[in-house]
C-alpha positions in Angstrom: 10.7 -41.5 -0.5 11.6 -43.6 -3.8 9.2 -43.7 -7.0 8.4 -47.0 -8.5 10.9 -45.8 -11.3 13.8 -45.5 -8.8 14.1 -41.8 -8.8 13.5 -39.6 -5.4 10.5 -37.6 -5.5 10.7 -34.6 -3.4 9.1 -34.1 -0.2 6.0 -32.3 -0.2 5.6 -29.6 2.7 2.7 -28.0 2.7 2.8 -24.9 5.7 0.3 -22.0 6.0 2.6 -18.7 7.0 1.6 -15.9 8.4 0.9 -12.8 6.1 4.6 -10.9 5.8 3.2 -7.9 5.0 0.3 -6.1 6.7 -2.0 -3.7 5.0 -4.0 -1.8 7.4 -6.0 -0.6 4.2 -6.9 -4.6 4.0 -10.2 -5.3 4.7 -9.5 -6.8 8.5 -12.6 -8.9 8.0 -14.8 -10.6 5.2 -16.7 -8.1 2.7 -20.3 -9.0 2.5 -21.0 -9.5 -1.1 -22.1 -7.4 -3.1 -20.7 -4.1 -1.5 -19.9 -0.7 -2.7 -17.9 1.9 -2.6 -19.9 5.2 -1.9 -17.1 7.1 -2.9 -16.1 5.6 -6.3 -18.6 3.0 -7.1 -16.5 0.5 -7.4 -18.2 -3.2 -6.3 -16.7 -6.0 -4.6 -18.4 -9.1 -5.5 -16.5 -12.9 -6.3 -13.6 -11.7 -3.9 -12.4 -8.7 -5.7 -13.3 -5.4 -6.6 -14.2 -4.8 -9.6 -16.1 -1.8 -11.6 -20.4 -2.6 -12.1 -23.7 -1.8 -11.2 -24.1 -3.3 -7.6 -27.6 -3.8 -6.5 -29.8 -1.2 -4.9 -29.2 -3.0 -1.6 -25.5 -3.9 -1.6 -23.8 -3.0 1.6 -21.6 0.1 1.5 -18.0 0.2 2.3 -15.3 2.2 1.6 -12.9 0.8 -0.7 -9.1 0.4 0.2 -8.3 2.8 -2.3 -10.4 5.4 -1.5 -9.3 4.6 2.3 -5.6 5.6 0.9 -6.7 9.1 -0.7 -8.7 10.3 2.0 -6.0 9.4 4.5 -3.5 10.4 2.4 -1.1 7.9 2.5 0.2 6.4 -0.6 1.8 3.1 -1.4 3.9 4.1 -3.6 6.3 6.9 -5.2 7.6 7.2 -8.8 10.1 10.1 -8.8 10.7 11.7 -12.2 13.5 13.7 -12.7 16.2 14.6 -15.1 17.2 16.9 -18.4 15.3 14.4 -20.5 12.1 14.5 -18.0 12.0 18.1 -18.4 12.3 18.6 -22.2 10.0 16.3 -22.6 7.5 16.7 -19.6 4.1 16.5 -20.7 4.6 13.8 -23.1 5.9 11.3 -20.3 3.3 12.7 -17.6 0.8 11.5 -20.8 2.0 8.1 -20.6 1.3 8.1 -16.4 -2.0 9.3 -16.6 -2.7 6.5 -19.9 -0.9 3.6 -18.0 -2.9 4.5 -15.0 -5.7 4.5 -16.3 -5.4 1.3 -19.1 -4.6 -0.1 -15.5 -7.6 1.3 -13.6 -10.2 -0.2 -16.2 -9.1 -3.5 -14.9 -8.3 -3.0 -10.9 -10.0 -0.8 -9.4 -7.3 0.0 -6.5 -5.1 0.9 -8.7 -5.2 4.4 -9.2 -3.0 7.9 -8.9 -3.4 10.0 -6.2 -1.6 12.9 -6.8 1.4 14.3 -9.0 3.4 17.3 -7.3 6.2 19.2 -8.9 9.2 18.8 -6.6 12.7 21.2 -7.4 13.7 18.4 -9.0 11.3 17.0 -10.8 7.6 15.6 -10.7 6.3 12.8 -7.7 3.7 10.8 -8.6 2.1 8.8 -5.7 -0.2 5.5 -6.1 -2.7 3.7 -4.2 -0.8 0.5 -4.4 2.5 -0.7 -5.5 2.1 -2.5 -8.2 1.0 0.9 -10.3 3.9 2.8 -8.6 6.3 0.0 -9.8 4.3 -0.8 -13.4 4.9 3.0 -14.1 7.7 2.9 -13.1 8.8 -0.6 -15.9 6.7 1.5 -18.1 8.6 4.5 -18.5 11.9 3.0 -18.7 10.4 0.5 -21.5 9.3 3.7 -23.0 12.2 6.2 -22.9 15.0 3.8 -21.1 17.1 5.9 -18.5 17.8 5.1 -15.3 15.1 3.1 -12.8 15.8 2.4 -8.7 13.5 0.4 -6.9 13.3 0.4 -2.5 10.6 -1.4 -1.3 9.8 -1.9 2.2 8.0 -4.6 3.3 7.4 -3.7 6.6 5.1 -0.5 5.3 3.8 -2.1 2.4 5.7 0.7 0.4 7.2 1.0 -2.7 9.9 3.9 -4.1 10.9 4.3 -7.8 13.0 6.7 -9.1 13.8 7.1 -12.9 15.4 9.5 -14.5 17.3 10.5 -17.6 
């Protein structure tokens, strides 16, 4: 296909695919707005959830986050470990629990579940990837060290590792 200036213009293909990744914590069907979470409060209203006063009436649903932690079954792993991690331990377990939480203010699915001492070091698991990987970016930016990503996209899973 030629432009009126003589140069091609590439073809346009627009294709719908089929979601990669399925999260069974994914609301298999379409939230009445507004509903809330019983558990956390948290409303979904304008096609996200977000944190509000939902009215008296709104329909009550679990949120996917609160799906993960009463299930137990994180999305991600951030693995701390190292001489560095355990000199300065508190400090760096500080910066988790502010980034998740600067995070959490926004997005509401975003949240720790849980951090358990391991012999090496300290796991932290999330209710979604993207705080188990922004963590993860966060503590390297932080202290630098070491940082290993697997993610598997077949479990909607994320592991980080960092160390130093």
């Amino acid at each position: 296909m030629k432009s009126e200036r003589g140069g091609f213009q590439p073809l346009r293909r627009e294709q719908l695919f089929k979601e990669l990744v399925h999260d069974s914590y994914k609301a298999g069907h379409k939230l009445r707005e507004p509903t809330r979470c019983p558990e956390c409060g948290a409303v979904f209203q304008k096609g996200r959830w977000t944190w509000g006063m939902a009215p008296k009436d709104a329909h009550e649903e679990k949120c996917p986050a609160c799906h993960r932690i009463h299930d137990k079954f994180p999305a991600g792993y951030v693995t701390l470990k190292g001489e560095f991690f355990r000199e300065q331990r508190e400090q760096i377990l500080q910066l988790v629990k502010n980034h998740e939480a600067h995070e959490k203010a926004e997005h509401p699915l975003e949240r720790i579940m849980g951090i358990a001492d391991t012999g090496e070091g300290v796991v932290v698991t999330t209710t979604d990837t993207h705080l188990a990987r922004d963590i993860a970016e966060a503590l390297r930016h932080a202290y630098k060290g070491d940082l290993d990503y697997h993610y598997n996209k077949e479990d909607n899973l994320l592991r980080a590792s960092w160390s130093r």
